[in-house]
C-alpha distance (Angstrom), angle and dihedral (degrees) to the residues before:
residue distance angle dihedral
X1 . . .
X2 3.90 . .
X3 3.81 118.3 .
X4 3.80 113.9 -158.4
X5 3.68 121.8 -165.7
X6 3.93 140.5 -154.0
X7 3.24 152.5 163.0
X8 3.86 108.5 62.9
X9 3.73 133.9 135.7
X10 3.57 158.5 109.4
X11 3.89 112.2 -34.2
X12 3.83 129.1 161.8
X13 4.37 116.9 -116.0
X14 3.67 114.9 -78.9
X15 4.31 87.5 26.3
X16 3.87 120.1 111.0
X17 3.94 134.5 -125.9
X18 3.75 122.0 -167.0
X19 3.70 116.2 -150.6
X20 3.94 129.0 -149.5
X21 4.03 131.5 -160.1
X22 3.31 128.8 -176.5
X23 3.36 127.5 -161.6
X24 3.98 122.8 -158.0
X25 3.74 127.9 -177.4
X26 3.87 93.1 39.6
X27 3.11 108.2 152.0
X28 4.11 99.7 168.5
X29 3.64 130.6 68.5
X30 3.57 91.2 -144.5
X31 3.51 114.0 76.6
X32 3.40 141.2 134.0
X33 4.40 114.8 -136.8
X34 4.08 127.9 -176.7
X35 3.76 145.7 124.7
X36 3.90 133.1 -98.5
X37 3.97 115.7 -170.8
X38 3.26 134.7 -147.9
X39 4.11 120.8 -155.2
X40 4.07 122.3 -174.3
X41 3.81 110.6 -71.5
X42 3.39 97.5 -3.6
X43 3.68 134.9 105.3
X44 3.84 129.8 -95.3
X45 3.74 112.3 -91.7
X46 4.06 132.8 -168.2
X47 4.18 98.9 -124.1
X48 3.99 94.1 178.1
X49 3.43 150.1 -24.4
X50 3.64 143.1 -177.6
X51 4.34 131.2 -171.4
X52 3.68 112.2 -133.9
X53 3.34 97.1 -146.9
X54 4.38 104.4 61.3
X55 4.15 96.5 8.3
X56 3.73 88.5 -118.5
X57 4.12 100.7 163.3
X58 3.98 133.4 -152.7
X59 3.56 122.5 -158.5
X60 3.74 127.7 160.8
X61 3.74 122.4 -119.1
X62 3.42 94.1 -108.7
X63 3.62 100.3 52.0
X64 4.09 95.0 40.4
X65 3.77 117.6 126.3
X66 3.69 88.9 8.0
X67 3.82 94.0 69.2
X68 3.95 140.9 48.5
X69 3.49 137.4 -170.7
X70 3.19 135.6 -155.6
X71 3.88 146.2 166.3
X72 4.07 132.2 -144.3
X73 3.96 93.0 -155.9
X74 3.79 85.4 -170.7
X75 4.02 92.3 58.0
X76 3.56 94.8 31.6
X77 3.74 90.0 -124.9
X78 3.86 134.3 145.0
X79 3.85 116.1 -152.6
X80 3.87 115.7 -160.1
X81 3.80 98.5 -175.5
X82 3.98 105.4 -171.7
X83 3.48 115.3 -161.3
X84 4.73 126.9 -176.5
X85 3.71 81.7 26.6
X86 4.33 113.1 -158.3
X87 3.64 130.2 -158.8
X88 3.58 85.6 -111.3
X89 4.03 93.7 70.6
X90 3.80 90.3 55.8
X91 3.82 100.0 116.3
X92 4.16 140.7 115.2
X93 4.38 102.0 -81.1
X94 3.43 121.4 -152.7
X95 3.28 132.8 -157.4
X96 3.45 111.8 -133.5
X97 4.43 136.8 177.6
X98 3.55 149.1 177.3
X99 3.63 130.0 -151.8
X100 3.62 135.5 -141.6
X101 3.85 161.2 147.9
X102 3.42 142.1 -88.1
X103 3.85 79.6 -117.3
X104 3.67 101.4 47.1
X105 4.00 99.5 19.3
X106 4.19 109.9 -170.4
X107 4.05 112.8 -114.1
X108 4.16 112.9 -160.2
X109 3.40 111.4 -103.4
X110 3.87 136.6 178.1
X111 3.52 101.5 -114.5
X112 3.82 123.1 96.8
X113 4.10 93.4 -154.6
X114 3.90 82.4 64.9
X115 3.51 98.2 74.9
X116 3.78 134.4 65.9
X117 3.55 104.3 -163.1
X118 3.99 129.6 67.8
X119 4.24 135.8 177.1
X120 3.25 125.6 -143.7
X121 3.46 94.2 -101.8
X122 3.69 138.6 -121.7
X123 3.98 136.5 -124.1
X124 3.80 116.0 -124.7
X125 4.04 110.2 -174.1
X126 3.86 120.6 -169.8
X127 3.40 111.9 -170.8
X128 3.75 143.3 118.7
């Protein structure tokens, strides 16, 4: 599985950013599909996550009512469309996913360990 990402950049507080990930070599229609990020000298944090397969949606606190996600199973794309950005979401976002069965179907979780597949990352910077 290969995750691509897009859609970062430089945007000024209160602005929004949508990202994209796409995810080749699927070969499951269960699958779980979200973004951790990663900000200088912090730790790596789960931001949002949604399984393809019942909707069910992750977001941390932080980042709720601010942020949706969203999949296009047909595309195999995640959106992560981040609206009333802060300084304190500039960070590299990865795209990250889980794959599964119909017997053991993948639920989001928190927890970077949890999931197998990683892109390369992008830099989102809010500032003015």
């Amino acid at each position: 599985v290969q995750l691509v990402e897009s859609g970062g950049g430089l945007v000024q507080p209160g602005g929004s950013l949508r990202l994209a990930c796409t995810a080749s070599g699927v070969t499951s229609d269960y699958y779980a599909i979200g973004w951790f990020r990663r900000a200088p000298g912090k730790e790596r944090e789960g931001v949002s996550c949604i399984s393809n397969h019942d909707s069910n949606t992750y977001y941390r606190d932080s980042v709720k009512g601010r942020f949706t996600i969203s999949v296009d199973s047909a595309k195999n794309t995640a959106y992560l469309q981040m609206n009333s950005l802060k300084a304190e979401d500039t960070a590299v976002y990865y795209c990250v996913a889980k794959i599964g069965s119909p017997w053991r179907p993948p639920y989001c979780s928190a927890y970077a360990g949890e999931y197998g597949n990683w892109g390369q990352g992008t830099q989102v910077t809010v500032s003015s």
